[in-house]
N, C-alpha and C positions, 0 to 999 in steps of 0.2 A: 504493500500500500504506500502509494505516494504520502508526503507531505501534507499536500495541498488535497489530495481524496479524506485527510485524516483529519486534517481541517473543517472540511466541511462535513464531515460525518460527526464530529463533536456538534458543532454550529444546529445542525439538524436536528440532533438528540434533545439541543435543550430547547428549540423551540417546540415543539413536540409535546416533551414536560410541559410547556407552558399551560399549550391548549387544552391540556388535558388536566387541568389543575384549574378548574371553573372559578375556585376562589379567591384565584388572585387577580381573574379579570375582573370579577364583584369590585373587589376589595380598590382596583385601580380608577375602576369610574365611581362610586358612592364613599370615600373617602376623599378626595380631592371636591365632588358637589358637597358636602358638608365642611368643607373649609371655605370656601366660596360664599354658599349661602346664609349658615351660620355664624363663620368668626367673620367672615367677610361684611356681615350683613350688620352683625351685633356693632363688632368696631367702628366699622364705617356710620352706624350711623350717632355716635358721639364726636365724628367729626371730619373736617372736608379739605379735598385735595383740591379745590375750585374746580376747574369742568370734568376732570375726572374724581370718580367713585371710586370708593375703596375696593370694592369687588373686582375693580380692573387693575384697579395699581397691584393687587397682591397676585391676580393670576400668572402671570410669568415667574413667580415663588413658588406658587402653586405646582405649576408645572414642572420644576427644577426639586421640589418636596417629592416627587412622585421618582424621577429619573436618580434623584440621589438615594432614598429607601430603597427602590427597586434593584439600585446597582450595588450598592455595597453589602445587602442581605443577598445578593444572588452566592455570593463569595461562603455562604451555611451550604449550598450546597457540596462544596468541596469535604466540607467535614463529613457530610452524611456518604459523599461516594466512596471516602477513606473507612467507615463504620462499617460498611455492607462491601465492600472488598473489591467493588466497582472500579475505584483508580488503579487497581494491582492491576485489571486485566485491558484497562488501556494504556496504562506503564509500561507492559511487556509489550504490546505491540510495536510492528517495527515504526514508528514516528517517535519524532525528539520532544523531550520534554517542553520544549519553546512552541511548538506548534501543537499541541494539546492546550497549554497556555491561551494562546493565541485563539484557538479553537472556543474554550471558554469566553474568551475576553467579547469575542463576536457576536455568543448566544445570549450570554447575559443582556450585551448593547441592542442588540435587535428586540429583544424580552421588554429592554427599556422603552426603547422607541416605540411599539407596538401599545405600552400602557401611556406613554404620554402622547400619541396619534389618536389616543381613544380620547382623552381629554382637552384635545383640542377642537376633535369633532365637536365635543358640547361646551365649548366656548362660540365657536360660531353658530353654535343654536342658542346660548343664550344673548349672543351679541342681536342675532336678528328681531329675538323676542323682550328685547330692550335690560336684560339683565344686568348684563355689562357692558359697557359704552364706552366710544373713543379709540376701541381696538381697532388696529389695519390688517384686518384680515387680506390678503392676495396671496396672489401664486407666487411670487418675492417673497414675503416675509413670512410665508408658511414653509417655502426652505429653506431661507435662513436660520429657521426655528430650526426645522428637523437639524441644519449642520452643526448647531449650535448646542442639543440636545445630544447627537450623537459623539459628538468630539469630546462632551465631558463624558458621558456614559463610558470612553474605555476608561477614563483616569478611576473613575469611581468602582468599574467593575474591576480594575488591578490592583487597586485599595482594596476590594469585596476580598477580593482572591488570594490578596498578601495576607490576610490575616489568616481565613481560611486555612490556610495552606501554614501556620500555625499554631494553631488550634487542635484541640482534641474530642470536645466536645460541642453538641450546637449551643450548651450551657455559656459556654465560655465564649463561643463566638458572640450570640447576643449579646453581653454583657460588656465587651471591647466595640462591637458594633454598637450598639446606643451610645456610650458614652462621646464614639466619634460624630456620632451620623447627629446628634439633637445638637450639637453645641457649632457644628457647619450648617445647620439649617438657620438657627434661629439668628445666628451673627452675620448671617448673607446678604441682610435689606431684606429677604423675602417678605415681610412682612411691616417695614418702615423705610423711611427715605434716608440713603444714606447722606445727604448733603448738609445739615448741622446736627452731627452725633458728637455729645461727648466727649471731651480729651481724653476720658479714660475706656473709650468702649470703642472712638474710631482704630484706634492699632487694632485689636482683636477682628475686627469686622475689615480691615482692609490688607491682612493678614490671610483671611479665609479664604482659601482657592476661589469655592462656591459664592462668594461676591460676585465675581466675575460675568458666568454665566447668566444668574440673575438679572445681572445691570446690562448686561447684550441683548436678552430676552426683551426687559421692557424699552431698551431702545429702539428694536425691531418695529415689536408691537404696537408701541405708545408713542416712541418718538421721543423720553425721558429717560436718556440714561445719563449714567455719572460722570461718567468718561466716554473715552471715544470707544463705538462698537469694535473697530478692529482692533485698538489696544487691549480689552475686553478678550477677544480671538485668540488673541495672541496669548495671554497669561492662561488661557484655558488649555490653548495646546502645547502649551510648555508641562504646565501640571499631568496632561495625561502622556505625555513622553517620560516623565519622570517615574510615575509610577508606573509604566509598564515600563518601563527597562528595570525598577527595584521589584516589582511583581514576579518579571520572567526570572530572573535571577532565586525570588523566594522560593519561587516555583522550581528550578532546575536544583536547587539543595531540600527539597521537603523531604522529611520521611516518613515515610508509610509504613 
């Protein structure tokens, strides 16, 4: 088996799990509408962005809340294929441990992409039916999003994967996983403006990889970002070259 066949038969595999796991597509579209409608609805209505709603300023948080959880929990899967003896028998096949890596790094980002194309469907069903307002939906800035979405997704699934691939149990994964994945969400702007934070909270939050992506997102979308979109790009694709080259590496000394 090639490489590149062993590549895409991992890639395959874990889309596959996906579909077949009904609850994490639940769980991808009725979590994100309860952030939206809820915190979105509650907060926003103590107070106002001027022509934009709160419901819009937090959707591209939203969206990046969904691609960030998805990607660095996808990385539990690796403890469980080490538990049921699954990695031993793709270990001995003839492919290098870098493109099993690789293999994963794809499925988890397409796993991603696939729950955040779902919640972008129903952002342009709640744009039409006046929910959210102000967003630029087109064929532009709906693939900007996707490149923007996928470019973090490897860094987040090679962060999933580094730890994974550390790990013994999915106890332990969880437990290294929240403490990373809540403290990159909530310091990202997803949910406030980062343009007068704090002396003591802007370092932390402009720090955080996951700024980035956010602040590109409602660039795209809104027209309101902090910085410049490509600047933005650029710090995201640096982050996921980083950790996939300390991923693949985790990955090529783990032991099973």
């Amino acid at each position: 088996m090639s490489d590149a066949m062993g590549i895409y038969a991992l890639w395959y595999r874990e889309i596959k799990v996906f579909f077949r796991e009904k609850s994490r597509i639940v769980s991808s579209v009725v979590n994100p509408i309860l952030w939206l409608l809820v915190i979105g609805g509650g907060i926003g209505s103590a107070f106002s962005l001027g022509k934009l709603n709160y419901q819009s300023f937090i959707f591209p948080g939203v969206l990046m809340q969904v691609a960030i959880f998805s990607s660095v929990f996808f990385g539990v899967y690796i403890v469980w294929d080490k538990k049921i003896d699954f990695l031993k028998e793709v270990l001995i096949s003839p492919i290098s441990r870098t493109s099993i890596f690789f293999g994963k790094v794809l499925g988890g980002s397409t796993d991603s992409l696939i729950q955040t194309t779902l919640l972008l469907i129903i952002g342009v069903i709640f744009v039409h039916i006046g929910i959210l307002q102000g967003i630029n939906f087109t064929a532009t800035t709906l693939l900007l999003s996707f490149f923007i979405i996928i470019l973090s997704s490897f860094g987040l699934v090679s962060m999933g994967l580094l730890i994974g691939s550390q790990m013994e149990s999915p106890e332990g994964f969880q437990m290294i996983g929240s403490f990373l994945i809540f403290p990159m969400f909530f310091l990202s702007g997803a949910l406030f403006p980062i343009d007068n934070l704090p002396s003591w909270l802007a370092p932390f939050t402009f720090l955080n990889p996951m700024t980035y992506p956010v602040d590109a997102l409602r660039g795209v979308l809104l027209g309101a970002s902090h910085f410049n979109v490509f600047f933005d790009i650029g710090v995201i694709g640096t982050f996921s070259v980083v950790m996939i080259l300390i991923g693949s590496y985790a990955f090529k000394n783990m032991k099973v």
